[in-house]
C-alpha positions as CSV (number, residue, x, y, z in Angstrom):
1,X,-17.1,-5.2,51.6
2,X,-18.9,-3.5,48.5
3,X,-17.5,-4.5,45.4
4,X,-17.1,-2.6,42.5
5,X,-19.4,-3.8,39.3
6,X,-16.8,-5.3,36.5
7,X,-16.6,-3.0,33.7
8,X,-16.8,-4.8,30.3
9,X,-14.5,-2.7,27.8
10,X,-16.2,-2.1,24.3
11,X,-16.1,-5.0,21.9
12,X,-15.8,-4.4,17.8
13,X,-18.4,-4.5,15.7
14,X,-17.1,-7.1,13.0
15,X,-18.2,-7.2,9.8
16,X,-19.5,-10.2,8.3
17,X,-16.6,-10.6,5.8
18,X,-14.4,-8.4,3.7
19,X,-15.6,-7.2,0.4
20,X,-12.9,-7.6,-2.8
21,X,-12.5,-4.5,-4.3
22,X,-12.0,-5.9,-7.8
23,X,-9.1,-4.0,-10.1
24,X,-10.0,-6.1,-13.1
25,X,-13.1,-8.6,-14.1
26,X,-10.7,-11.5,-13.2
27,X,-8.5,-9.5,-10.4
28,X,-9.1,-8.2,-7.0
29,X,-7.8,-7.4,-3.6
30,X,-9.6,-8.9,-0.8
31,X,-10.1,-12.7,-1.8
32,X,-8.2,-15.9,-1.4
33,X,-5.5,-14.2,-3.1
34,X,-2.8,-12.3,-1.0
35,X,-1.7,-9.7,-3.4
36,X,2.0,-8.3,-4.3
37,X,2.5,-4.4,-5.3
38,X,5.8,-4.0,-6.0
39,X,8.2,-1.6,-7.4
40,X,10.5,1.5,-7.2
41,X,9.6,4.0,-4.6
42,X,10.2,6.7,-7.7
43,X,10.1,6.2,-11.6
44,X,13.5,7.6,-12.0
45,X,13.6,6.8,-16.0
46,X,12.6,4.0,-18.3
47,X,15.0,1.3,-17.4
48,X,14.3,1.1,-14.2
49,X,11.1,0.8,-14.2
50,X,11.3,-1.7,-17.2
51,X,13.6,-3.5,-14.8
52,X,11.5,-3.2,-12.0
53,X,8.1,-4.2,-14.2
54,X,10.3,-7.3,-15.9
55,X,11.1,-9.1,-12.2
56,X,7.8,-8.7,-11.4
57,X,6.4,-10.0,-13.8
58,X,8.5,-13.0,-13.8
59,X,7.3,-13.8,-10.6
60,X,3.9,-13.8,-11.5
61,X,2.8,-10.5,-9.8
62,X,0.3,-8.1,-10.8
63,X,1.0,-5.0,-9.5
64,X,4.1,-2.5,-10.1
65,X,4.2,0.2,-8.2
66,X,5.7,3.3,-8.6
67,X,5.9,7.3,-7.4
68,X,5.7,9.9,-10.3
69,X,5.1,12.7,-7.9
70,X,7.1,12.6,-5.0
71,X,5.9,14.5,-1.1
72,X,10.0,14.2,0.1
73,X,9.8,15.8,3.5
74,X,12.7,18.2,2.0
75,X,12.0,20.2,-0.9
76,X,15.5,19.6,-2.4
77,X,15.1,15.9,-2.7
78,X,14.1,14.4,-5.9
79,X,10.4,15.5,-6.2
80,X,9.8,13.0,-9.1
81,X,8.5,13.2,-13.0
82,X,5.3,13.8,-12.7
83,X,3.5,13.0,-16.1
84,X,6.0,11.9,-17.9
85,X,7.1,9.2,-15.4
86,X,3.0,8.1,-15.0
87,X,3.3,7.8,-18.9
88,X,7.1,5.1,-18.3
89,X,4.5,3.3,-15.5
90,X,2.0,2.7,-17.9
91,X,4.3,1.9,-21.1
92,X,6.7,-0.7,-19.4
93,X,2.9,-2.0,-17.4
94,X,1.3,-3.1,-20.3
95,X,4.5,-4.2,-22.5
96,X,4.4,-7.3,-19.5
97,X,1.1,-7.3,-18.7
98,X,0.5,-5.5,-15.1
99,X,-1.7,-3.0,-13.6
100,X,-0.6,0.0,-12.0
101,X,-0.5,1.8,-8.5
102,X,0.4,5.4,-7.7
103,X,0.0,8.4,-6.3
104,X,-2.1,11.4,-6.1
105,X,-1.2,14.7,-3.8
106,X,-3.4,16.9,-5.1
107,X,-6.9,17.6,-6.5
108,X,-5.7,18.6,-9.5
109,X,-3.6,15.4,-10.1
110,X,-7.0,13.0,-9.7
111,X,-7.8,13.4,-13.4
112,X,-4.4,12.8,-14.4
113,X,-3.0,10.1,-12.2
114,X,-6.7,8.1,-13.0
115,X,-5.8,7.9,-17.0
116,X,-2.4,6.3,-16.1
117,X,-3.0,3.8,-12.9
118,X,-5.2,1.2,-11.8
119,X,-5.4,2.0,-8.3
120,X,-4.8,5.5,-7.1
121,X,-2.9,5.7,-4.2
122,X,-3.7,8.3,-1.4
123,X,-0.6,9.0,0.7
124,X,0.3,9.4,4.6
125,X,0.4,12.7,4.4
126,X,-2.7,13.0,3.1
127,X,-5.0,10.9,4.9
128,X,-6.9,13.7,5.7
129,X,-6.6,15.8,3.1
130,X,-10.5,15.8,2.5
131,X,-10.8,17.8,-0.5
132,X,-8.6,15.1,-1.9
133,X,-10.8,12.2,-0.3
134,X,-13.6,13.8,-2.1
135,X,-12.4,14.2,-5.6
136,X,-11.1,10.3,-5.8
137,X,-14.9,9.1,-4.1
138,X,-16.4,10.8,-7.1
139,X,-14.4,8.3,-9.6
140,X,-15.3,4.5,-9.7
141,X,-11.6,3.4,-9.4
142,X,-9.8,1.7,-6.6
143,X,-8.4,3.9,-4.2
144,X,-5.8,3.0,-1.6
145,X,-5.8,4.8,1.7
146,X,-2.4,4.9,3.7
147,X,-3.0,5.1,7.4
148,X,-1.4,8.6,8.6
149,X,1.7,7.9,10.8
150,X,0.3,9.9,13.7
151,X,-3.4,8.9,13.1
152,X,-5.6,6.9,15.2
153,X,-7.1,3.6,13.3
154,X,-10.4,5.3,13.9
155,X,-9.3,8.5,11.9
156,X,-8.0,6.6,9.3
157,X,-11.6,4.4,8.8
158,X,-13.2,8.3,9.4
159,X,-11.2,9.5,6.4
160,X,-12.4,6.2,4.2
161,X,-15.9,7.1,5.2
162,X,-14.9,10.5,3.2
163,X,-13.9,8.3,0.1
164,X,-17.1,6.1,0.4
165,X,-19.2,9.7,1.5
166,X,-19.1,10.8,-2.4
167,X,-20.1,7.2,-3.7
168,X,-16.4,5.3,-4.3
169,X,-16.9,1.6,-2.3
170,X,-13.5,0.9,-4.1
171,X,-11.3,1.4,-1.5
172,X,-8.0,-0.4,-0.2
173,X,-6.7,0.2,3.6
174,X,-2.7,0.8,3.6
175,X,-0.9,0.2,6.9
176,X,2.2,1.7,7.0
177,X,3.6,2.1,10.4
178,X,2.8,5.1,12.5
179,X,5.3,7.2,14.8
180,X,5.9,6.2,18.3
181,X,8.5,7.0,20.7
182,X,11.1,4.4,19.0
183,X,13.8,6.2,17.0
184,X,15.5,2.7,15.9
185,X,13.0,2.5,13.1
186,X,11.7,4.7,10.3
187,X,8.0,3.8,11.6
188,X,6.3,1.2,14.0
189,X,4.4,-1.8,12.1
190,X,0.8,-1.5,14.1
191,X,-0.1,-5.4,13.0
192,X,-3.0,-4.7,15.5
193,X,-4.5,-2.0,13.0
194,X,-4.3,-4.4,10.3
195,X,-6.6,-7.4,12.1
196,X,-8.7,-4.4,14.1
197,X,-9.7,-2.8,10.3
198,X,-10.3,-5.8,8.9
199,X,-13.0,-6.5,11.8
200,X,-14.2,-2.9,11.8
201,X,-14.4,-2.3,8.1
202,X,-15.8,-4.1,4.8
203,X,-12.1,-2.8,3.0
204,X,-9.4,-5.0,2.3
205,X,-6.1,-4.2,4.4
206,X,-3.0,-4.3,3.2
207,X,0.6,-3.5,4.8
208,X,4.0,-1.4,3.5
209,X,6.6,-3.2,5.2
210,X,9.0,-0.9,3.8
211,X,7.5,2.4,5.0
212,X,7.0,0.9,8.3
213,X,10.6,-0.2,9.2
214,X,12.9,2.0,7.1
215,X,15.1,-0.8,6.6
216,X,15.5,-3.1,4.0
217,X,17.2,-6.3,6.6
218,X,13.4,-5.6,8.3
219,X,11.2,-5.5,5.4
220,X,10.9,-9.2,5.3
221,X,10.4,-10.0,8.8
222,X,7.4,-7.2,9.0
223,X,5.9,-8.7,5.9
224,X,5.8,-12.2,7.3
225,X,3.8,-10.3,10.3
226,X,2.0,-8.6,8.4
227,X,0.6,-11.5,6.2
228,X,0.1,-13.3,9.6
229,X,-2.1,-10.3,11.5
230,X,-4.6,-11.3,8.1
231,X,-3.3,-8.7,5.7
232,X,-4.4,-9.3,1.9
233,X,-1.0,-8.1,0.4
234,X,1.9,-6.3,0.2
235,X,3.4,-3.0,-1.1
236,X,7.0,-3.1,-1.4
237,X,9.9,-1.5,-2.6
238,X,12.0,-2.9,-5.0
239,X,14.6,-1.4,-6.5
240,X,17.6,-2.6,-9.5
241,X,20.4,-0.5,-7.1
242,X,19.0,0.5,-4.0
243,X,22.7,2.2,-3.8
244,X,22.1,4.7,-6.0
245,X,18.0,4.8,-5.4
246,X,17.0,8.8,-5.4
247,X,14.6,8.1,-2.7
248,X,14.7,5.4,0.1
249,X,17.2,3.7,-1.0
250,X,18.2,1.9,2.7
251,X,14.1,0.4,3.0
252,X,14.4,-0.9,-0.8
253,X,15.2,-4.2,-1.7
254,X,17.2,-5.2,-4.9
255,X,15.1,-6.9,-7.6
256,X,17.2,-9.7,-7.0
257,X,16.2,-10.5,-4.3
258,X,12.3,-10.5,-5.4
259,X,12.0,-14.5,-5.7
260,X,13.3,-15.7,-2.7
261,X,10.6,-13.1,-1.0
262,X,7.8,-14.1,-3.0
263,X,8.7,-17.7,-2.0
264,X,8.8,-16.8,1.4
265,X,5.4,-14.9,1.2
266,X,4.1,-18.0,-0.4
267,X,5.0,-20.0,2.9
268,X,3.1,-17.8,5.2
269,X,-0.2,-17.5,2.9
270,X,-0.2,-21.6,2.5
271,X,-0.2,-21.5,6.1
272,X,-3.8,-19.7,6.0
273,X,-4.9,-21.4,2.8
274,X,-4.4,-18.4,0.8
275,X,-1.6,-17.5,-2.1
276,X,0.6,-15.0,-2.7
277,X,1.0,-13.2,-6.1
């Protein structure tokens, strides 16, 4: 009987390690360090983002994130405040001492968003806007790339080679669930993405637990697999009174709750001899 030769599927190409994409001299994403971005989905006005830049602080984070222009999949949802809220970011940011994530949806916002944040973010939706992927690989900041929920991992490293194209190294890889056939969840957590780019890619790889499950009672279970598939950090929603949040409210947790899931975190790094902040 002829047998039929064993076919030996593709292997990845790793790389030899990941490379930190430092934010500050003494600060970066991609070392020993598992790193916490958390905050409001939306700067709805000072004191909540004070609030929200106050908690984190106190837990020794780094990072607040926040959305000061908003891509709500209906137009009569609360679109954000554009400047003004990328000028409360910054304000309550440096009264405690943090550094600054959000997001661009348009050329034209580049220049603006990179005089307020730290690390521009580059949405789902526009993972392949390439105009966009050009005009943040001509700046030297830190750029991070959200995976597109119906994009293929190899699209999404494609669409980093656009950021890296125009000479912007800088960049962060965002995991944040894609769409699949399950309806019970906002997204599907694809933890295999999160150890396949880090072996594909030079980028750091971190993971929206909140994003991915749509549900706050989830968001702590997907982190803990999240940090376990080898991601470097987090980027989570926090919120003073998800209640009455003007966006995703039901994936936010309450501020409150912020130390017992930074301890937690902290558990799951140690494991891996890495911390969490």
């Amino acid at each position: 009987m002829n047998r039929l030769p064993k076919i030996q599927p593709p292997q990845p190409q790793s790389t030899d390690a990941t490379k930190p994409v430092h934010i500050t001299s003494d600060f970066a994403v991609g070392s020993s360090d598992v790193v916490l971005m958390a905050g409001p989905c939306s700067v709805e006005n000072y004191a909540q983002t004070r609030a929200a830049a106050e908690a984190v602080a106190r837990v020794g984070g780094r990072v607040l994130r926040g959305g000061a222009f908003k891509p709500r999949t209906s137009p009569d949802s609360f679109q954000g405040l554009g400047e003004q809220g990328l000028e409360i970011l910054r304000d309550v940011a440096d009264e405690f001492g943090l550094l600054v994530i959000t997001e661009a949806l348009a050329v034209e916002h580049v220049p603006l968003v990179a005089r307020y944040a730290d690390i521009i973010q580059l949405g789902s939706r526009n993972m392949q806007h390439y105009p966009l992927l050009w005009a943040v690989g001509e700046l030297e900041k830190p750029v991070l790339l959200k995976r597109g929920f119906m994009s293929t991992i190899d699209e999404w490293l494609k669409a980093a080679e656009h950021i890296s194209s125009r000479g912007n190294t800088n960049i962060i890889l965002c995991e944040r669930g894609i769409r699949t056939f399950e309806t019970a969840t906002r997204n599907t957590l694809d933890t295999n993405a999160i150890a396949l780019a880090k072996q594909l890619s030079p980028y750091p790889v971190i993971a929206d637990p909140s994003h991915a499950t749509g549900r706050a009672a989830l968001v702590l279970p997907a982190a803990r697999a999240a940090l376990a598939a080898g991601a470097d950090g987090l980027l989570v929603e926090f919120h003073p009174d998800p209640a009455h949040a003007l966006s995703d409210g039901q994936q936010s947790l309450p501020l409150s709750t912020l130390p017992h899931f930074v301890e937690e975190m902290g558990k799951i790094t140690a494991v891996f001899n890495r911390t969490f902040t």
